[in-house]
C-alpha positions in Angstrom: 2.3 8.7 25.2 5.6 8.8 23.6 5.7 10.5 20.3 9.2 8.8 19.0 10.8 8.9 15.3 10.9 5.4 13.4 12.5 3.2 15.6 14.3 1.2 12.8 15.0 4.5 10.9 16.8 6.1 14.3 18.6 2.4 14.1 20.7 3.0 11.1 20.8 6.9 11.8 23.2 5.3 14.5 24.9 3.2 12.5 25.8 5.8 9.6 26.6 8.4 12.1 29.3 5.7 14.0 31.2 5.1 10.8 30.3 8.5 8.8 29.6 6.4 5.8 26.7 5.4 4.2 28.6 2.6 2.1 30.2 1.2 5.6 26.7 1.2 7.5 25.0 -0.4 4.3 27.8 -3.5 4.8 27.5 -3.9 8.4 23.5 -3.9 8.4 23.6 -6.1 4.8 21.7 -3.5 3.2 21.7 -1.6 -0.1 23.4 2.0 0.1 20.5 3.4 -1.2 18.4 1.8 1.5 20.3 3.4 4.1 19.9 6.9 2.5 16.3 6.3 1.9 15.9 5.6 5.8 18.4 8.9 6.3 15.7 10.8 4.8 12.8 9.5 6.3 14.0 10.4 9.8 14.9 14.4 8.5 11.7 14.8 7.6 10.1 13.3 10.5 12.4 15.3 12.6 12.3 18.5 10.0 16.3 18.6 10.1 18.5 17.9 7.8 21.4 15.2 10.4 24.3 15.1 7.5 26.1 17.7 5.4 27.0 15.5 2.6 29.0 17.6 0.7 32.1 18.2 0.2 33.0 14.4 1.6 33.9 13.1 4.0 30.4 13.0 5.6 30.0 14.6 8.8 27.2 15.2 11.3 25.1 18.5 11.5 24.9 20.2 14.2 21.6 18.6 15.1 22.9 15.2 14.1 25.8 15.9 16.6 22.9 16.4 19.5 21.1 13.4 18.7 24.0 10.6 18.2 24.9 10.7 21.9 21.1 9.9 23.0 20.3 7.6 20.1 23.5 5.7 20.0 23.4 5.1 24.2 19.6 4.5 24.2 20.4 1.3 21.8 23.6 0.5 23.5 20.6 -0.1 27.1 18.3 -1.8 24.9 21.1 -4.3 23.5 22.5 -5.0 27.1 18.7 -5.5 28.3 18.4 -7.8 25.7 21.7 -9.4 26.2 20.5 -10.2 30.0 16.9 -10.9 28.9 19.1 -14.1 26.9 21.3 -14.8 30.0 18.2 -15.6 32.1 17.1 -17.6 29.7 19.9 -19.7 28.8 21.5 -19.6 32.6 23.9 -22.8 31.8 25.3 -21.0 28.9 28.7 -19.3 28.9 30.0 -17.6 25.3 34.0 -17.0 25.4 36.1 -14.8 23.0 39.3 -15.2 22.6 41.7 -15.1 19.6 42.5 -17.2 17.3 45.5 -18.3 18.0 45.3 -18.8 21.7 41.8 -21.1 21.2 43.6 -23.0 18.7 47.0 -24.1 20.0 46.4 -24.1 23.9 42.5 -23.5 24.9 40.9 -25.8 22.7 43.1 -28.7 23.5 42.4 -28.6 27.0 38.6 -27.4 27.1 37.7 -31.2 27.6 38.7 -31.1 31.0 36.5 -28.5 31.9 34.0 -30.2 30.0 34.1 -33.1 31.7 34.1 -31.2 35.1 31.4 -28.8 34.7 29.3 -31.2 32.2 25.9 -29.0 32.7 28.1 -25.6 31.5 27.1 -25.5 27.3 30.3 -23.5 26.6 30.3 -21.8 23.3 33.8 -20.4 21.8 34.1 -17.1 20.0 37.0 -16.3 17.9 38.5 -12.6 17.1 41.4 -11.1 16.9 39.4 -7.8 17.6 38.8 -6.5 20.6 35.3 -7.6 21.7 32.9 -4.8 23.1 31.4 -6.6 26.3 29.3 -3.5 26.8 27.8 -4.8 23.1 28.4 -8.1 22.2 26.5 -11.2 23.2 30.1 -12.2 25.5 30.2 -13.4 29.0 33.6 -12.9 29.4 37.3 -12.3 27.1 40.3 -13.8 27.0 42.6 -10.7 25.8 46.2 -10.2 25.1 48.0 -7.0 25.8 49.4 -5.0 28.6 46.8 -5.5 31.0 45.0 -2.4 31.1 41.0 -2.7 30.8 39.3 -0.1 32.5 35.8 -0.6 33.5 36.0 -4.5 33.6 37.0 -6.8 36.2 40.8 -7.9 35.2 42.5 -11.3 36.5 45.8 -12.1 35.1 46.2 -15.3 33.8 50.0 -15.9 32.4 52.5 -14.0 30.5 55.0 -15.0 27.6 58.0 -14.9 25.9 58.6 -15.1 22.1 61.3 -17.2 20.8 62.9 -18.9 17.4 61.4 -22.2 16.8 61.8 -24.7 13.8 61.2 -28.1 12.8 64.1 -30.4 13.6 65.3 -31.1 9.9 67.0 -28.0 9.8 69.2 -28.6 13.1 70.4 -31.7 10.8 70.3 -29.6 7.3 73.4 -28.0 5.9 73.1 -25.2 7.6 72.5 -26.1 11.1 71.2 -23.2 13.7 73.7 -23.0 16.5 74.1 -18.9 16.5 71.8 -16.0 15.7 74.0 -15.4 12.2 73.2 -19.0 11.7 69.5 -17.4 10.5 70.9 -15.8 7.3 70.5 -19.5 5.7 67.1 -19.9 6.3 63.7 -18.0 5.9 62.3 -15.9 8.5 58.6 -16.6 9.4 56.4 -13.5 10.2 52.7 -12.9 11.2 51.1 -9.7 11.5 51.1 -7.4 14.3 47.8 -4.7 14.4 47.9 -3.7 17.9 51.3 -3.2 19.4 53.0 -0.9 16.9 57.1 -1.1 17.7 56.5 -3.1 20.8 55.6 -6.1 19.1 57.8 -8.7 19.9 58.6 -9.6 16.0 62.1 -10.4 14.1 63.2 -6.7 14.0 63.0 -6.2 18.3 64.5 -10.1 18.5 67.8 -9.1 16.4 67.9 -5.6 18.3 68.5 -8.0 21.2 70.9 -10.1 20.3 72.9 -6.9 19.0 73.2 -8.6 15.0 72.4 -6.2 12.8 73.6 -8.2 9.6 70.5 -9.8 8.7 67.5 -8.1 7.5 64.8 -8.5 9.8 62.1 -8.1 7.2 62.8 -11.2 4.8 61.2 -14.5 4.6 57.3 -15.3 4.3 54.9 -13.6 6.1 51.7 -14.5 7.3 48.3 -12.9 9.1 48.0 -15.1 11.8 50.5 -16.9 14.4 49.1 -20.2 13.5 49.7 -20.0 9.7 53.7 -19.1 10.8 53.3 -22.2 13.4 52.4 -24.6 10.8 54.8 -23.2 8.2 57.8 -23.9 10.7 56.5 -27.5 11.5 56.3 -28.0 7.6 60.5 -26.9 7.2 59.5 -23.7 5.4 61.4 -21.5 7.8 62.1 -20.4 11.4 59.2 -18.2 13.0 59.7 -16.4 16.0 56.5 -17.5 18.2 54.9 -17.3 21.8 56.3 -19.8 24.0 52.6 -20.7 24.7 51.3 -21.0 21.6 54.1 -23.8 20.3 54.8 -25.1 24.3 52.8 -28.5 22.7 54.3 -28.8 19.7 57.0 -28.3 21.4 56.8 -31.6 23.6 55.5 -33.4 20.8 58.8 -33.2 19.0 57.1 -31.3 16.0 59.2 -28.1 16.8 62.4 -27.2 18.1 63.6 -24.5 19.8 67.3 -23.5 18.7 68.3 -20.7 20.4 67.9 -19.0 23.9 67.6 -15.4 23.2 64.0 -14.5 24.1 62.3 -11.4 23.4 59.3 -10.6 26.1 55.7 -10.6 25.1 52.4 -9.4 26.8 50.1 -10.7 29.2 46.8 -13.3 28.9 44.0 -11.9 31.1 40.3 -12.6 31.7 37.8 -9.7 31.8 34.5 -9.1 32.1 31.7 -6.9 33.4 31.6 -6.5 37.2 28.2 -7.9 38.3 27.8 -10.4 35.7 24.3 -11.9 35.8 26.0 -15.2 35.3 28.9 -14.3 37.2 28.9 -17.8 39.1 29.7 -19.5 35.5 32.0 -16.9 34.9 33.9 -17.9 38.3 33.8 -21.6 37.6 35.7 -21.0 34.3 37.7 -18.0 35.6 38.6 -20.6 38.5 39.3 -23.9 36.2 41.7 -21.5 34.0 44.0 -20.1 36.7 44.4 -23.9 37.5 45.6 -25.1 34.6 47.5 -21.9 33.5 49.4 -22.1 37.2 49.9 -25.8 35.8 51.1 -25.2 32.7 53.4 -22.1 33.7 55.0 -24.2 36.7 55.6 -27.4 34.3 57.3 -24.5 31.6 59.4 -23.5 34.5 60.7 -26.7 35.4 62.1 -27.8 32.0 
């Protein structure tokens, strides 16, 4: 017979001892703070050792608290993927997605019908983040991540790559100030978005002057915005010219809602699929995996050609 500490006690043990803040663990478990503490102390005295030094802040683990995290915080980590499985079998037709937000909204989500239509008995379910999603964790068959390409420890297929140029809506080729040069940009407002994870290799208004060698404007004017799409919609609306992904405006692009005024392109970072090797539903995972290199090879050949 196992003689184990309170199971839901050792639970938000974990969680405190993963953020080193009882206020923090109280959020993500929508409890009170005093709750948490209360459970804190229930496990010391079942375990007759004190886990935290509390004082001075910031919090930090005991030495015992040290030995136990690693067991605790892996024993949960097998019981959530069991668990995660245990709901795969289950629900074998079901296949949950993340992907940002951008990237569902302006070229995934108008072309999921398609797939839809040819895999009718899939029930696909869409996950939206710009975080990065912990497969080993989460609930996730599979990711559709943007970066450099390096995952380790999941399997990795490239899907396309991109490049990040002006765009604008059309009334400002035919206002006052037309855009026919990179100076041409002093006239009008700069659209930004925020970029968390790239640091000074996102491809944003300060690297795009750096390339065309003009250092007369400043790079750091104009509106700015937390997500791509907000910047998208602001440049279709006239507020501005927003330096975008040439997949994420490609259809408002043929639709005549945007322009593209300049050449000068500035390099972005790669669209890849990942997931965990031996999937139990690897076979959906294929189908999809199989459906988007498709129409990504599509849509990167039809880029080419114009």
């Amino acid at each position: 017979m196992r003689l184990l500490p309170p199971l839901n006690a050792l639970h938000i043990f974990e969680v405190v001892a993963r953020h080193l803040s009882f206020q923090q663990a109280a959020e993500e478990l929508d409890v009170t703070p005093t709750a948490v503490s209360h459970q804190i102390k229930v496990l010391e005295d079942h375990l007759g050792v004190s886990l935290f030094r509390r004082r001075p802040r910031p919090l930090v683990l005991t030495e015992a608290g040290q030995l136990l995290y690693p067991a605790v915080s892996k024993s949960l980590d097998a019981i959530a993927a069991a668990s995660a499985r245990l709901t795969q079998v289950s629900e074998p037709t079901t296949l949950t997605v993340s992907v940002t937000t951008v990237f569902a909204a302006k070229w995934l989500v108008p072309r999921l019908s398609e797939f839809q239509r040819t895999h009718p008995k899939i029930d696909f379910r869409l996950q939206t983040s710009n975080d990065v999603v912990d497969l080993h964790r989460q609930t996730v068959d599979l990711a559709i991540r943007y970066g450099k390409g390096n995952y380790p420890g999941l399997t990795v297929c490239k899907l396309t790559s991109d490049v990040f140029m002006p765009v604008c809506s059309p009334r400002l080729l035919d206002s006052q100030h037309p855009i026919k040069a990179p100076e041409d940009l002093r006239h009008h407002p700069l659209l930004h978005f925020e970029w968390i994870h790239f640091g000074i290799d996102a491809p944003n208004w300060r690297n795009w002057f750096k390339v065309t060698g003009l250092n007369t404007i400043d790079p750091n004017r104009g509106l700015k915005f937390n997500e791509e799409s907000l910047a998208i919609q602001a440049a279709i609306a006239g507020q501005g010219v927003a330096l975008c992904s040439s997949i994420h405006v490609a259809d408002d692009v043929a639709l005549g809602f945007l322009v593209q005024p300049l050449d000068v392109s500035l390099d972005g970072f790669n669209y890849s699929v990942v997931y965990l090797e031996n999937h139990p539903k690897e076979k959906l995972i294929l189908k999809f995996l199989d459906w988007l290199v498709e129409v990504a090879g599509s849509f990167s050949q039809h880029r080419a050609l114009k």
